[in-house]
N, C-alpha and C positions, 0 to 999 in steps of 0.2 A: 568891753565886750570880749566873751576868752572865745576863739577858737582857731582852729587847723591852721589856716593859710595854706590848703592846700583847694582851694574853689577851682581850680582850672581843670581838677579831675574829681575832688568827689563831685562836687554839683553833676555830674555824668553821670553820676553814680545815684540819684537822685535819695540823696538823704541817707542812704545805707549806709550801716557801719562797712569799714575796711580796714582792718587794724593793719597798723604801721609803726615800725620805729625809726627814730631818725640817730644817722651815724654820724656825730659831730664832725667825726677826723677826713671822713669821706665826704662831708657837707651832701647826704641825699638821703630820702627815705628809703625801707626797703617794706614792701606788700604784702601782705598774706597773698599768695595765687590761689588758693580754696576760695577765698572770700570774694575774688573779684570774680572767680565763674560763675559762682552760685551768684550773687546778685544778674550776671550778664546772659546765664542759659537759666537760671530757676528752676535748674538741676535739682531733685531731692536728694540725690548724690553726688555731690558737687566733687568731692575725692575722684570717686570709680569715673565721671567725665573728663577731670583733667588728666590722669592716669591712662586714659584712650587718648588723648590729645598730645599730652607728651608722647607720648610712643608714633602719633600718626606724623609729627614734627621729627621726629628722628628720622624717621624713614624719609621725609621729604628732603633732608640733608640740614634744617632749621638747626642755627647754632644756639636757641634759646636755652639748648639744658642745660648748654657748660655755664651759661649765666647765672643760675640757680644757686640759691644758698636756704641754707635751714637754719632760723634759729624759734627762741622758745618764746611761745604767743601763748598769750593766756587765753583759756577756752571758752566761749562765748555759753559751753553749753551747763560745764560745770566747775569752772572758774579756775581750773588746774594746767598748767603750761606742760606744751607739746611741742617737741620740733614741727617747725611746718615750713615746707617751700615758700620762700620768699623772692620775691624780684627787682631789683632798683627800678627809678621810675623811667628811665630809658627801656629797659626789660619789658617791666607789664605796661608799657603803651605798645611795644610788638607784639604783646602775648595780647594785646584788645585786639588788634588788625588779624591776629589768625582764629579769632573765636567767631563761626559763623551763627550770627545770633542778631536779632532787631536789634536787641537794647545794645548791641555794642556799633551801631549805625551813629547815632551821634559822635562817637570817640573818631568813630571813622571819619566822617566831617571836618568835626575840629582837628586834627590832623592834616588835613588836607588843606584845609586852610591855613593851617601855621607853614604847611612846605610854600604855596600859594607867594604865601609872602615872603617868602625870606628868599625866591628866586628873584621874583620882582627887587629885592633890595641888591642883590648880585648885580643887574641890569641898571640900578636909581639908587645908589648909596645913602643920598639925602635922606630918603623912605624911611632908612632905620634912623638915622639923626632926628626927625621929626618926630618919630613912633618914641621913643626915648623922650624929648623934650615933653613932650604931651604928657606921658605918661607920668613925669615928673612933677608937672604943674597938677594934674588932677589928686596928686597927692598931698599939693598944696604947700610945695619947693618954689622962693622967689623966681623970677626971671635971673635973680641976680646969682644964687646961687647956682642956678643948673650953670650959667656959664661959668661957673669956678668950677662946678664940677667934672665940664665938658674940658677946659682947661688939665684938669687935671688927671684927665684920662690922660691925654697927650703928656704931658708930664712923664707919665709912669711907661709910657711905651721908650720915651727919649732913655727913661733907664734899661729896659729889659733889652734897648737895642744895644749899649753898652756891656751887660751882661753876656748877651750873643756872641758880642763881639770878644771878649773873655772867654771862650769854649763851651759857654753853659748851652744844653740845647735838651735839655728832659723839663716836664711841667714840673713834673717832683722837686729839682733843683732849684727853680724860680722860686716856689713855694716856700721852699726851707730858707732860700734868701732872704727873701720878705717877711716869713716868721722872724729873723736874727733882727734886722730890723727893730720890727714891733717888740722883743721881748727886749731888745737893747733899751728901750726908755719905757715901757711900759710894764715890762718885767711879764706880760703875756706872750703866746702867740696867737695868731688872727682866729682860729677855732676856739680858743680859750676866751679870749675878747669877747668875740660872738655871746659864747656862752654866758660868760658875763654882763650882758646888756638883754639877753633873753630873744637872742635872735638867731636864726637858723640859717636861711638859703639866703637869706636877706643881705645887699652890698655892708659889708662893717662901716665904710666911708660915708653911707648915705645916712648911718644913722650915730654918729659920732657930734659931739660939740664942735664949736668952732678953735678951740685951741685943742682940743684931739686932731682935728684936720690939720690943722697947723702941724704940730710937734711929726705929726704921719709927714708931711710934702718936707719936712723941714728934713727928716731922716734918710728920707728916700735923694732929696736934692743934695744930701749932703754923701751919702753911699756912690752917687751919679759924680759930681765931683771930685771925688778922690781916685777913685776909678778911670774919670780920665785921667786923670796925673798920672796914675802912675800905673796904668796897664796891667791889672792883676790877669794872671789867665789860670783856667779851670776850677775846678768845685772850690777848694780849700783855699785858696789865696783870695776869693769872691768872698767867700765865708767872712774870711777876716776881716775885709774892707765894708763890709753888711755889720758885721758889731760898732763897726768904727761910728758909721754913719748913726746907726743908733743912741751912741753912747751920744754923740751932737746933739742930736733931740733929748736925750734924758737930761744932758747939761741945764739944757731951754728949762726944761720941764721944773726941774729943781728951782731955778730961781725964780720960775712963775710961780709955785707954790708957797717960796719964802716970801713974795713981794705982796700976793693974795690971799695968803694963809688959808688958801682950798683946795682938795685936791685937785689936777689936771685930770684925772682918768675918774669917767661918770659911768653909771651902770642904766641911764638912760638912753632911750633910742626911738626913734621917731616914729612907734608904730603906732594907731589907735586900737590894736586888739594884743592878746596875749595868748600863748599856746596852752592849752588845757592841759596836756599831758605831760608831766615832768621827763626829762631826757631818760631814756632806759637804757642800759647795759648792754650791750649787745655780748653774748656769751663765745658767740664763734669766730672771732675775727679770724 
């Protein structure tokens, strides 16, 4: 079955097109904003209403326009690409909250009920442990697996407090850690992986073999170890102890492939559907 994997917002959208492209290196979509008014006010002018809208959000001091980005969408009318306002999907769920319109009454809802919940988890931590494990098994994840995987969340914080504890403290830098990592024995990084297994927003982890998961805990436990030893501090001396740990998994990796004569790195991944639209270019980074 090919589509989106984006049901938590078009299904809101009920059936309308809303052209989107997704930004691998940023892991998010970004929106046509034409296309989510005119579906939401069924506006004939969907341009000249947002165009009043933008402008009534400035004036109210709304930071949605610095958010704004343009790139080139092909046109629904006559198949020829146009800059057009776009918005990540943090973006246009604020741009749905300030559109006074029925159909944008459900968005509102559902909103409300995802803050709903995730106060309640502030207050009953278990909430999200359970909301997770549930959500795992209805995907049809062993009992036995979600607890390695649970495990190995914990795992991966035991490094990043090591890393902390090294000077790192920007997401960027984590990021780039953990790409050195992954490109140390898989020769990818985690966006490129993704890419390569046909998966977007989707965890890399959850949809990985069981000796990909291995060679991943094995690089990460082994980056976490050396780290203790010997105390790197700041970006560049992390950096190098992230290749290190890497190269430990690539070691693994190599003699599991001489002993198996299969690769260790598979371009499958645990989804039952597939995304219709091939990754697009984004022209304005």
């Amino acid at each position: 079955m090919e589509h989106n994997k984006l049901e938590a917002i078009t299904n809101l959208f009920e059936g309308k097109e809303i052209r989107s492209v997704w930004d691998s290196e940023k892991e998010d979509y970004y929106f046509s904003v034409v296309d989510v008014i005119s579906v939401l006010t069924e506006s004939p002018r969907p341009r000249k209403y947002w165009n009043a809208l933008k402008t009534k959000l400035d004036n109210e001091g709304s930071q949605l326009s610095s958010k704004l980005g343009q790139l080139k969408l092909k046109s629904q009318k006559d198949g020829k690409s146009y800059l057009t306002d776009v918005l990540d999907t943090k973006g246009i769920l604020r741009l749905i909250e300030s559109v006074p319109s029925p159909k944008a009454e459900p968005f509102k809802v559902w909103l409300a009920n995802l803050g709903s919940e995730r106060i309640d988890e502030v207050f009953d931590p278990e909430i999200a442990i359970n909301r997770a494990v549930n959500y795992y098994r209805r995907l049809g994840y062993s009992d036995e697996w979600i607890k390695k995987r649970l495990n190995g969340i914990v795992d991966r914080f035991k490094l990043t407090d090591i890393w902390k504890d090294g000077g790192i403290e920007k997401p960027v830098e984590y990021a780039m850690l953990t790409n050195e990592i992954y490109k140390g024995w898989s020769g990818m990084k985690a966006s490129e992986y993704k890419a390569y297994k046909g998966i977007r927003k989707e965890s890399l982890r959850d949809n990985m073999t069981d000796i990909e998961v291995i060679l991943t805990d094995l690089g990460e436990v082994a980056t976490r170890d050396i780290a203790t030893s010997e105390h790197p501090q700041g970006f560049n001396e992390n950096m190098k102890v992230a290749a290190r740990g890497g190269q430990v998994a690539n070691d693994a990796r190599i003699s599991y492939e001489q002993a198996t004569k299969k690769s260790a790195i598979s371009n499958k991944n645990a989804l039952n559907y597939q995304y219709k639209d091939e990754i697009e270019k984004i022209e304005n980074k």
